[in-house]
VOMIMI-143639 format. One record per atom (N, C-alpha, C, O): residue in one letter; x, z negated, y negated. Coordinates in steps of 0.001 Angstrom, whole numbers, padded with zeros to 6 digits, always signed. Layout:
<sites>
AXZY...
</sites>
This chain:
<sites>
X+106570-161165-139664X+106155-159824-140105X+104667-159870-140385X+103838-160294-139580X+104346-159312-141815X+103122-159502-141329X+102076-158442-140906X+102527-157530-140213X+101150-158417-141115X+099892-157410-140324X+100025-156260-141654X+099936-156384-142876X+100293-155049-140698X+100398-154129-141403X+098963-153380-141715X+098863-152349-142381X+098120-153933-141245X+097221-152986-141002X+096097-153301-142510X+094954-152875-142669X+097005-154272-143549X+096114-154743-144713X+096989-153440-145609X+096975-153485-146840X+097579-152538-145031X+098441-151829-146197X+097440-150116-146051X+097191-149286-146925X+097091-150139-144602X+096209-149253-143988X+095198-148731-145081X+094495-149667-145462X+094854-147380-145795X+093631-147067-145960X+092676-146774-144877X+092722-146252-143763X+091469-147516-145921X+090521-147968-145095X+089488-146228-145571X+089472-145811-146729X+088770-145519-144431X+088046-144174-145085X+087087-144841-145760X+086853-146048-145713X+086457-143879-146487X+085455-144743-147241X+084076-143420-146872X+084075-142274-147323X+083109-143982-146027X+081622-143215-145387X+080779-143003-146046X+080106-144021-146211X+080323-141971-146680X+079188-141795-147338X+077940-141132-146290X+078136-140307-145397X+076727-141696-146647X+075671-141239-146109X+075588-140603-146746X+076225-140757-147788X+074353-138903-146497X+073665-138020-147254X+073243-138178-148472X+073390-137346-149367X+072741-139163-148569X+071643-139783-149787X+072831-140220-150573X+072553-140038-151759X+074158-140766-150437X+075248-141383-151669X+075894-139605-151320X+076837-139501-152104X+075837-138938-150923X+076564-137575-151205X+075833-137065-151976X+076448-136621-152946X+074589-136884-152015X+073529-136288-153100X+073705-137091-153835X+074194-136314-154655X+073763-138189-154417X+073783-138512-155545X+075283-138367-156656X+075460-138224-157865X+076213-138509-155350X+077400-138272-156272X+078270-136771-157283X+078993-136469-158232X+077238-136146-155805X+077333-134428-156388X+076152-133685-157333X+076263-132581-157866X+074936-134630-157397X+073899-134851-158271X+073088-133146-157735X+073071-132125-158423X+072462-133334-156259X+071910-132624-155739X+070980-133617-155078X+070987-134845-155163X+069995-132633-154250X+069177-133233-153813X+069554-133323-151649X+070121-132470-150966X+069139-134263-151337X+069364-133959-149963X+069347-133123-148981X+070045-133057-147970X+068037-132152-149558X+067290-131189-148990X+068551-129990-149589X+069052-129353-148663X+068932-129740-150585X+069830-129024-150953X+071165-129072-150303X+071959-128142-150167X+071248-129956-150032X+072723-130296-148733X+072467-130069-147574X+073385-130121-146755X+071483-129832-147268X+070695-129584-145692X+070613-128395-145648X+070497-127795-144579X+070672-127594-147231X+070102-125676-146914X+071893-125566-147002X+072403-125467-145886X+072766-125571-148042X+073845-125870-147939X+074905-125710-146158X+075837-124955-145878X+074064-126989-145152X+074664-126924-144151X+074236-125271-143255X+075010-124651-142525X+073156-124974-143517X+072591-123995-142706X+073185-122912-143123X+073314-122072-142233X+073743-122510-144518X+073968-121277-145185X+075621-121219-144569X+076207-120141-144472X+076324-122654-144140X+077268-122638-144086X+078538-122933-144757X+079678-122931-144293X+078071-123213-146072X+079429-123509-147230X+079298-124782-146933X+080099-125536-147487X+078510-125252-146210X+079345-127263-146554X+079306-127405-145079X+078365-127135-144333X+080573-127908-144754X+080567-127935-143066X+080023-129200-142413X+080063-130391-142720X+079484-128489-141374X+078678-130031-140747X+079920-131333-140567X+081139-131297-140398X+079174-132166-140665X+080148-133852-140651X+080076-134092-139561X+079582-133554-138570X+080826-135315-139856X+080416-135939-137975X+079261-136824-138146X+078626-136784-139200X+078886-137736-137057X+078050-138566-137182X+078241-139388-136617X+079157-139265-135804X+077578-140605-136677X+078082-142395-136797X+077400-142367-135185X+077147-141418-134443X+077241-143749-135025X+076694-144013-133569X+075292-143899-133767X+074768-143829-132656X+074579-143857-134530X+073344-143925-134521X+072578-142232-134765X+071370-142016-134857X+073788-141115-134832X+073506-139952-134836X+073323-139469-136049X+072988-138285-136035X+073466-140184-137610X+073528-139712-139185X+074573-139319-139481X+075597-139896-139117X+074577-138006-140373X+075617-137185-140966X+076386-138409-141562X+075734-139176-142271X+077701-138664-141344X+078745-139421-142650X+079668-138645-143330X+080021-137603-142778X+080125-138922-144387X+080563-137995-145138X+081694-138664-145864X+081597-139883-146000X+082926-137960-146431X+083995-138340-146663X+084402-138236-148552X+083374-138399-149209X+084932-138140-148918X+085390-137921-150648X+085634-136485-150487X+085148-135881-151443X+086348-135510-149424X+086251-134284-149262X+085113-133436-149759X+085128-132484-150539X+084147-134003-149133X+082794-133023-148808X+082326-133423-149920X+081499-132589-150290X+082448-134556-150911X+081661-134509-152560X+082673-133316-153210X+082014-132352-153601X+083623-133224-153339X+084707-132433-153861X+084041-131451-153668X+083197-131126-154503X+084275-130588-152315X+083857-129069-151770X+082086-129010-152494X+081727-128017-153126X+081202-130140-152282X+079507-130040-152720X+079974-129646-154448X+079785-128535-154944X+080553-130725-155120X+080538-130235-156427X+080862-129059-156351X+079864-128400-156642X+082026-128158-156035X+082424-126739-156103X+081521-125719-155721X+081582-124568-156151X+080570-126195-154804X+079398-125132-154076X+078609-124953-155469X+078412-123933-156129X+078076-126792-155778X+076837-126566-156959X+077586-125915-157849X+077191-124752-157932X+078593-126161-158631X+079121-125185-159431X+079171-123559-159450X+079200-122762-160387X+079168-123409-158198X+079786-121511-157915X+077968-121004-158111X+077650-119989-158730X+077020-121885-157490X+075396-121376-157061X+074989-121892-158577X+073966-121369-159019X+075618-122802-159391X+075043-122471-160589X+075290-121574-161771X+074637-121431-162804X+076544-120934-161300X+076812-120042-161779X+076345-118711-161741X+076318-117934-162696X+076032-118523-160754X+074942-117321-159851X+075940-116449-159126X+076041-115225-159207X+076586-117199-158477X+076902-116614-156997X+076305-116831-156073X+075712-117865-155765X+076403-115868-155531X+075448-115759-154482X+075984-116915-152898X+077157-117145-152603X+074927-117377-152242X+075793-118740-151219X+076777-117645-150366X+077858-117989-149889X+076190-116183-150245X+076816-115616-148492X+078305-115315-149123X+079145-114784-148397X+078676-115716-150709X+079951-115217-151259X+080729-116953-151710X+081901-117114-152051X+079980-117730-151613X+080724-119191-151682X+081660-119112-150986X+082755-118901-151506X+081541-119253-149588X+082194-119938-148677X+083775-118769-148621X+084795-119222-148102X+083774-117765-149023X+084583-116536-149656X+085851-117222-150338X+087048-117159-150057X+085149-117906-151342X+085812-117944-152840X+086356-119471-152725X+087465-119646-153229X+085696-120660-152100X+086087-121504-151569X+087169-121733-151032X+087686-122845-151137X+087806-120624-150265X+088640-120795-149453X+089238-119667-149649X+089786-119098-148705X+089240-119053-151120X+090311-117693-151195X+091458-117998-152144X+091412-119049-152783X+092550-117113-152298X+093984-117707-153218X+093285-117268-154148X+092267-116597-153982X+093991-117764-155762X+093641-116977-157142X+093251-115922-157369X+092528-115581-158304X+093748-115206-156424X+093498-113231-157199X+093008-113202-156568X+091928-112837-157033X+092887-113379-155287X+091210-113008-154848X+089913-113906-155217X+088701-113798-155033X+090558-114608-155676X+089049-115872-156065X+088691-114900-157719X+087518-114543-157829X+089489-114582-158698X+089567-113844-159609X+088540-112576-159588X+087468-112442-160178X+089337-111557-158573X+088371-110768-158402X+087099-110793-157526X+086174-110029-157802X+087038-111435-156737X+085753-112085-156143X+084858-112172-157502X+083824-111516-157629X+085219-112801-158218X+084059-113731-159614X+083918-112257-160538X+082943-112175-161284X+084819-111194-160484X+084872-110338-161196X+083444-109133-160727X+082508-108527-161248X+083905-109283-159800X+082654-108883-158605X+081193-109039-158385X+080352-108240-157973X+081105-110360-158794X+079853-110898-158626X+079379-111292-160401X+078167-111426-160571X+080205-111451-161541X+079903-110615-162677X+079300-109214-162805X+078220-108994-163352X+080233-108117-162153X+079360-106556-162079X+077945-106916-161705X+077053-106538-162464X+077715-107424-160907X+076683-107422-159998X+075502-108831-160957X+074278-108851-160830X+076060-109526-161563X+075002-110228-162360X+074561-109375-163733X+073449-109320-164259X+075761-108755-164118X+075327-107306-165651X+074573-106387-165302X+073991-105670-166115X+074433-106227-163538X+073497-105350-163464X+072092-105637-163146X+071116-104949-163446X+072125-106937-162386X+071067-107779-162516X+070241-107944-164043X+069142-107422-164229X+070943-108735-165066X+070348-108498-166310X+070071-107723-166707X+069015-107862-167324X+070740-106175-166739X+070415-104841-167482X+069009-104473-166789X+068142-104070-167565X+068536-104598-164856X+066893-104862-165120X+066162-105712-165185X+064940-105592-165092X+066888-106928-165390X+065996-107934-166275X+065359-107273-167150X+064137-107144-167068X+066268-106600-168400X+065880-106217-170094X+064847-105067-169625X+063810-104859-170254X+065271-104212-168276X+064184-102865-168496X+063201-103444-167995X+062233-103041-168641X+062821-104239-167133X+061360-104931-166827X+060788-105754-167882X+059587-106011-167959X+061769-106199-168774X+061313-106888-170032X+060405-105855-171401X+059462-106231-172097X+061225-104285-171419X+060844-103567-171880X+059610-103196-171272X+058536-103300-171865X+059765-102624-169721X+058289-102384-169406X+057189-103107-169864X+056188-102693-170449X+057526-104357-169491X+056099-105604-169694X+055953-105055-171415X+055202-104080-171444X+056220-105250-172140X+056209-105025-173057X+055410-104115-173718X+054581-104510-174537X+055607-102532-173375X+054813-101407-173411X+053445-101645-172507X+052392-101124-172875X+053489-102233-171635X+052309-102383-170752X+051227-103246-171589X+050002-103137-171637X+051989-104019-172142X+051027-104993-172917X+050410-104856-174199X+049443-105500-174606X+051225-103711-174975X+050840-102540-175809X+049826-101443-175527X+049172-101005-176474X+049680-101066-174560X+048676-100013-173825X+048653-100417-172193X+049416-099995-171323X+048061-100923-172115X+047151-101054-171221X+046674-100219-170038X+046376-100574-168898X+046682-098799-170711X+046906-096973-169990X+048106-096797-169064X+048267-096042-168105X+048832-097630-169576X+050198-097269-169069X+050208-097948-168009X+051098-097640-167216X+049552-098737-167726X+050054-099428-166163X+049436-098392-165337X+048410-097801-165672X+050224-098133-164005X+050372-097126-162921X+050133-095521-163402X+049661-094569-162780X+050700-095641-164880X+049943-094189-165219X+051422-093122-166211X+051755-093487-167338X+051966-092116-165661X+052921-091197-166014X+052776-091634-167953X+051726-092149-168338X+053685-091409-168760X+053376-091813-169555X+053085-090210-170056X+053031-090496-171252X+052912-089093-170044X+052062-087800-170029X+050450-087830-169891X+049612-087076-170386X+050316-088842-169137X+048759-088938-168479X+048471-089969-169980X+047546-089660-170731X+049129-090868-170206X+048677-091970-171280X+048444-091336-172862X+047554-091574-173679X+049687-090386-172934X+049501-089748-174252X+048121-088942-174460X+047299-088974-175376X+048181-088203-173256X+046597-087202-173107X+045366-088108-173149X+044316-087773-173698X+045571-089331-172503X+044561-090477-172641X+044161-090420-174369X+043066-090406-174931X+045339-090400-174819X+045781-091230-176605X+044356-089998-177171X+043236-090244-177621X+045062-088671-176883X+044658-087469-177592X+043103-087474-177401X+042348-086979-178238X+042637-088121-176136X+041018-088300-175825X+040737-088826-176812X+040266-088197-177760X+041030-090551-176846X+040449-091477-178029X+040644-090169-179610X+039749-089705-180317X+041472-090040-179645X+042081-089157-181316X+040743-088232-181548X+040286-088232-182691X+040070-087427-180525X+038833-086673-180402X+037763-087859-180655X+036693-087472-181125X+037858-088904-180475X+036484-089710-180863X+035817-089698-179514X+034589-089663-179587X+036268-089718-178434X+035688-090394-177215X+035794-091879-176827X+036624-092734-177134X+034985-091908-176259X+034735-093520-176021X+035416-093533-174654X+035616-092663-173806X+035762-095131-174766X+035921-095875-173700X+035400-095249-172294X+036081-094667-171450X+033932-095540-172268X+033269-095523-171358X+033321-094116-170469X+033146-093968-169260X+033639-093084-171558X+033991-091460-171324X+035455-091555-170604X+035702-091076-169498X+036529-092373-171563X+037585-092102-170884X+038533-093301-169599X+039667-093405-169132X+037521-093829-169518X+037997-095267-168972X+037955-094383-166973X+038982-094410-166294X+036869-093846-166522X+036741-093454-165442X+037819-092051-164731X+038129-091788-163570X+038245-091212-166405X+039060-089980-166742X+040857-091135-166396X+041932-090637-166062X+040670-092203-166559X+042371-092876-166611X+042505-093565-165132X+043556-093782-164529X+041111-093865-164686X+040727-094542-163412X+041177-093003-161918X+041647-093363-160839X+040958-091760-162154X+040981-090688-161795X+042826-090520-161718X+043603-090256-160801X+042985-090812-163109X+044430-090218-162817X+045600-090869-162845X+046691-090445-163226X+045164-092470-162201X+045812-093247-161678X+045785-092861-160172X+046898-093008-159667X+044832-092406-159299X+044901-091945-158219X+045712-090730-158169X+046642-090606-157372X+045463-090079-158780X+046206-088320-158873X+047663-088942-158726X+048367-089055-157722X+047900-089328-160109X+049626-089659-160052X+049858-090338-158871X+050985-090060-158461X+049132-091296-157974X+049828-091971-157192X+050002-091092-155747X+050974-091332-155031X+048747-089792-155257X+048918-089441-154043X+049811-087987-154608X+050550-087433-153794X+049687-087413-156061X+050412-086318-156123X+051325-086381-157678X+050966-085893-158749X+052940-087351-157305X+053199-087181-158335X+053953-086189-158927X+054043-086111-160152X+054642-085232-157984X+055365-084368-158859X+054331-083530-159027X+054847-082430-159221X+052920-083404-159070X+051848-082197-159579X+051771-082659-160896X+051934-081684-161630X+051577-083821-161640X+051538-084522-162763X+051500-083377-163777X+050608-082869-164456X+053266-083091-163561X+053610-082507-165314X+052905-081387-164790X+051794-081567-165288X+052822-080326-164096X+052055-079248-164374X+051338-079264-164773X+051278-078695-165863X+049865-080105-164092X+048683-079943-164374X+048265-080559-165663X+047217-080173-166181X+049290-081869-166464X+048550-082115-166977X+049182-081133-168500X+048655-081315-169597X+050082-080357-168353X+050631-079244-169224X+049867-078527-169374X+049908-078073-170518X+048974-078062-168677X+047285-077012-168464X+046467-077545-168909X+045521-076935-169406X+046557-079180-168887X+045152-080120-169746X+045498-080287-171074X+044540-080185-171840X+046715-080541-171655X+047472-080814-172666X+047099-079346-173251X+046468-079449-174303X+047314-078077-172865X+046946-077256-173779X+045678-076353-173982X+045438-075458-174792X+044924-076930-172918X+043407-076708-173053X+042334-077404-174378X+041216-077078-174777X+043434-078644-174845X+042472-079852-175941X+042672-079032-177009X+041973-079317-177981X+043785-077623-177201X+043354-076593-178568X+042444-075055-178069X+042485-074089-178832X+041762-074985-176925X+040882-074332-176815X+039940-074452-177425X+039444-075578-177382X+039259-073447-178240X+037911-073749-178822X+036575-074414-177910X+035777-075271-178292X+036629-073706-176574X+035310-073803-175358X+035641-075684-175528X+034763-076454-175916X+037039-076130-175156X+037119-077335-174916X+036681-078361-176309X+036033-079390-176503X+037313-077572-176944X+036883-078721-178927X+035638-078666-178457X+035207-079639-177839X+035042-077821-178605X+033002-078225-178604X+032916-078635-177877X+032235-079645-178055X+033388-078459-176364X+032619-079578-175496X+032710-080527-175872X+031645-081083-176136X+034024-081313-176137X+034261-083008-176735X+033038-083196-177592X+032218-084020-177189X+032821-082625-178593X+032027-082906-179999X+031035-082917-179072X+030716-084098-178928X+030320-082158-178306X+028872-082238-178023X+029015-083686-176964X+028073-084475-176897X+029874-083832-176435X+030181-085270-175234X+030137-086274-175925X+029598-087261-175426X+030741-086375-177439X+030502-087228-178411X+029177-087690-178819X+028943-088719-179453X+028294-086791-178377X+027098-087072-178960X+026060-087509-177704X+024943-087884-178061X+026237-087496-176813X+025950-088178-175486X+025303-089774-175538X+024225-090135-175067X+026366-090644-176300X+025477-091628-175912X+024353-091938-177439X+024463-091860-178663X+023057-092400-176200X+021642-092534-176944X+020582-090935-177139X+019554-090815-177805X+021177-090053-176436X+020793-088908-176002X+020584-088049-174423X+020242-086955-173974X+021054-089394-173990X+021078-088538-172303X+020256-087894-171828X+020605-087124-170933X+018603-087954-172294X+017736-087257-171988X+017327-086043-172855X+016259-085443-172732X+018490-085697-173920X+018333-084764-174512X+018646-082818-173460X+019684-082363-172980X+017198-082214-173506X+018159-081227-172418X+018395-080178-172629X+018490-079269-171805X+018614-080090-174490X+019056-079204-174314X+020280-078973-175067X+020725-077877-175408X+020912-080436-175351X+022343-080675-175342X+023262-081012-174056X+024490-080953-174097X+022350-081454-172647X+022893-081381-171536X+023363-080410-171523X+024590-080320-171539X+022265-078933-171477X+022296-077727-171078X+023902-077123-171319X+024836-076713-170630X+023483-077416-173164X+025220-076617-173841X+026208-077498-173125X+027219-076812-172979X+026395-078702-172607X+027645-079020-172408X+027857-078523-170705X+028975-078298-170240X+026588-078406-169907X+027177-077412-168456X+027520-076091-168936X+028625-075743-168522X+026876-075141-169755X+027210-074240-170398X+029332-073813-170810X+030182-072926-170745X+029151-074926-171121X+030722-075118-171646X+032047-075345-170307X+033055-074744-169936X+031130-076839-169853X+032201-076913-168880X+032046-075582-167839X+033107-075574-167214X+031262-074526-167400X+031550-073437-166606X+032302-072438-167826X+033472-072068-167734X+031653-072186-168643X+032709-071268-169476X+034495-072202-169419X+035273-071351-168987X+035082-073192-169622X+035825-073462-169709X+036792-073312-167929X+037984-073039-167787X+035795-073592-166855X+036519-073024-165732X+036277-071654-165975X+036964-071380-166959X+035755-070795-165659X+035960-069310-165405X+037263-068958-166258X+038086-068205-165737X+037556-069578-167842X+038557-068820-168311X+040103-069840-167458X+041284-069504-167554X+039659-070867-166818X+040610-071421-166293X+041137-071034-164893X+042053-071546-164249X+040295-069963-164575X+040221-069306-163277X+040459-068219-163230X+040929-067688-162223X+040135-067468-164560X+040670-066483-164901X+042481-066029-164438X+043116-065281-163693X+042719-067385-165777X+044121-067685-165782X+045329-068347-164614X+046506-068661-164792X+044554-068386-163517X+044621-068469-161860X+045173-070442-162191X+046038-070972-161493X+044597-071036-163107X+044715-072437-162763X+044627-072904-161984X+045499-073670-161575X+043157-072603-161185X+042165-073789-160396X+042610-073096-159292X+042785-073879-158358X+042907-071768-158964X+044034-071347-157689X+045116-072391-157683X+045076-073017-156623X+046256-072881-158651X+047158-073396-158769X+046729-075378-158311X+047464-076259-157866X+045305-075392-158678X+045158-077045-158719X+044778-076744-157169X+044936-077789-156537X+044380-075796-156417X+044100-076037-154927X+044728-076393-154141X+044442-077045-153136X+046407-075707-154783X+047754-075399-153797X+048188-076905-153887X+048582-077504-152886X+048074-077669-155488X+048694-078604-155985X+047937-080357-154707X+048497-081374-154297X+046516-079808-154557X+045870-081029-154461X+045121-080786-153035X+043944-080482-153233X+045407-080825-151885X+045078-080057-151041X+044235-081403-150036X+043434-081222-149120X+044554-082240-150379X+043608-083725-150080X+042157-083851-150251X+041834-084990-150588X+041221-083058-150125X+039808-082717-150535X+039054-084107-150673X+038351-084343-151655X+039286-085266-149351X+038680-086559-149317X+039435-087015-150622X+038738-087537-151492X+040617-086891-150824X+040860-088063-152004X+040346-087698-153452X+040200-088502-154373X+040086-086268-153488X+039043-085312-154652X+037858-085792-154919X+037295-086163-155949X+037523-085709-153600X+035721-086660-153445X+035979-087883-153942X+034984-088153-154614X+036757-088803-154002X+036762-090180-154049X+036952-090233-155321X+036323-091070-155969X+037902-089313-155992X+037733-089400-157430X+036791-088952-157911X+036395-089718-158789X+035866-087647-157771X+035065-087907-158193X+033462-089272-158756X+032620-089397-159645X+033911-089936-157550X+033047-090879-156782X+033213-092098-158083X+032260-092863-158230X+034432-092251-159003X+034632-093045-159890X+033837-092279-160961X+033106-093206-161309X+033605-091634-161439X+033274-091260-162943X+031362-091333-162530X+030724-092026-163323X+030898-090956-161880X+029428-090704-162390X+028474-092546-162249X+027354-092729-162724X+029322-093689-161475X+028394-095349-161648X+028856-095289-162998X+027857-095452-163700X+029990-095118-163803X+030261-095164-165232X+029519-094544-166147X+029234-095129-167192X+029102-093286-165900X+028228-092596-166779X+026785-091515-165876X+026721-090297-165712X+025906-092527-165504X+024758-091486-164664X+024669-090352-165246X+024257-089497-164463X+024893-089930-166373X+024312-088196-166636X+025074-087748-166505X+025136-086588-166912X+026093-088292-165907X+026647-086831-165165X+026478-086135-164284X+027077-085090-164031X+025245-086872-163445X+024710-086408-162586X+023917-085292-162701X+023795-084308-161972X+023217-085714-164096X+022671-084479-164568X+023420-083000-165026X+023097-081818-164909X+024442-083628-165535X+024962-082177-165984X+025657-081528-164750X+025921-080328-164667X+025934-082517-163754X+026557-081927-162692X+025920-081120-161591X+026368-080321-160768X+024424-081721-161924X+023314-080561-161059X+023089-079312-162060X+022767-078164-161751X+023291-079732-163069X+023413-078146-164036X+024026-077049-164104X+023574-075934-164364X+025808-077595-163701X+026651-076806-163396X+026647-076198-162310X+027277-075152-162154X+025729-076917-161115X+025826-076517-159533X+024385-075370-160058X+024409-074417-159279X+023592-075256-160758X+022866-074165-160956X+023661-073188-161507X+023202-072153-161023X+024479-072923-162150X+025134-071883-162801X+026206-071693-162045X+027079-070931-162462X+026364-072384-160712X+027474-071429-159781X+028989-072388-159023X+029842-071947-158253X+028861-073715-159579X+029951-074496-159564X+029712-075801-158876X+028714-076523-158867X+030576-075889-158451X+030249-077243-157318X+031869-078024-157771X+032898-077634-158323X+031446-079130-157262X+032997-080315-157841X+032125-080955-158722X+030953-080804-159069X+033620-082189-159142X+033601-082403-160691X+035080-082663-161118X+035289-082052-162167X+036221-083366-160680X+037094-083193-160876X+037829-082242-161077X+038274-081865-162162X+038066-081627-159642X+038357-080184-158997X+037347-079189-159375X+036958-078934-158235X+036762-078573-159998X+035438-077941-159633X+035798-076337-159113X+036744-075783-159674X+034994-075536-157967X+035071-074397-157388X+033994-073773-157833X+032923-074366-157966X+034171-072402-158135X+032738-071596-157813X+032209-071422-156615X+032911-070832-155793X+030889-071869-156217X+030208-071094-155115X+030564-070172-154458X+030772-069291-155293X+030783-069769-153472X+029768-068436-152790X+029193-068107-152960X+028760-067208-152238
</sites>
């Protein structure tokens, strides 16, 4: 009789390093693999190294396949080991969930997009950006409106549902006459700052333009709206290193009765 044991399959041992190569991963990827749980730990030889069988290349190819597909690992080990119709709807599942993934892919794709178009628009209501637009359209500069977008990036961020009101009150103040002249005379600002008695007309203006805004119980309405006084101060605190004469006109206005500059109040 002879020795049966030449008829015997013999297992055939793969180390880590011939499992990564046969499933065309990296080692370190079979190691996150073991931790996540979809590839089950092996045994190990006498010397304490993972060995590995023709099984575990089989099951590794099926993992890299499912994770390159973009399933997610905590849904591998699921689908691995589920019958057809549930492996079916499993994949059906994690489709919904990749269409919705892409659909904000495309809207962050759109955002970037507009952002990179205007520049205004980053952290800023797109109401606040248009009114920005309508500044430049008046022939203001940069330098005028750059500290005015710096302002109401703060506003929108500590008060955003005040936004559309207030800036619905600014939006229809730019066809006030008091407001047209002020712009035109603000226009004429730079290379004149020491002119005083175009300072004069533009404190002149900006108090005529509150009183009729106070009249119309606005600046009652911006008190209720903005009740943060330190974060008022702080905006103010941006516009006048951008443009020093405003310092001037702002001690002008505090002679004729008005204190602020953002917010501005009448005196006592």
């Amino acid at each position: 009789m002879g020795d049966s044991s030449e008829h015997r399959a013999v297992p055939v041992v793969l180390t880590i390093g011939q499992l990564a190569a046969y499933a065309g991963v990296s080692t370190r990827t079979i190691r996150h693999y073991h931790h996540q749980g979809v590839l089950p730990d092996p045994d190990r030889n006498a010397s304490g190294y993972r060995v590995y069988d023709a099984t575990a290349v089989v099951r590794l190819i099926r993992v890299r396949t499912l994770a390159g597909a973009g399933v997610p690992l905590s849904r591998i080990r699921e689908l691995l080991d589920a019958d057809p119709d549930t492996f079916a709807a499993a994949l059906a599942d994690v489709d919904d969930g990749l269409r919705r993934d892409i659909s904000a892919l495309q809207r962050h794709r759109r955002q970037i997009a507009e952002l990179a178009a205007d520049a205004d628009r980053v952290a800023l209501p797109d109401v606040v950006a248009d009114y920005l637009d309508r500044l430049r359209a008046r022939g203001l500069t940069e330098r005028v409106i750059a500290p005015e977008r710096d302002m109401w990036i703060m506003f929108a961020a500590r008060w955003p549902d005040a936004v559309d009101r207030v800036m619905a009150d600014k939006t229809r103040q730019l066809d006030d006459p008091t407001i047209a002249r002020l712009y035109e005379l603000v226009k004429c600002l730079p290379g004149r700052e020491d002119d005083d008695e175009l300072l004069a007309d533009i404190a002149d203006l900006i108090v005529a333009s509150h009183e009729d805004a106070s009249a119309r119980g606005e600046l009652d309405r911006y008190r209720e709206l903005t009740a943060d006084r330190d974060l008022v101060t702080l905006m103010d605190s941006l516009a006048f290193p951008a443009n020093p004469v405003l310092l001037r006109i702002q001690k002008l206005v505090a002679e004729r009765g008005w204190t602020g500059w953002s917010w501005m109040e009448r005196r006592d």
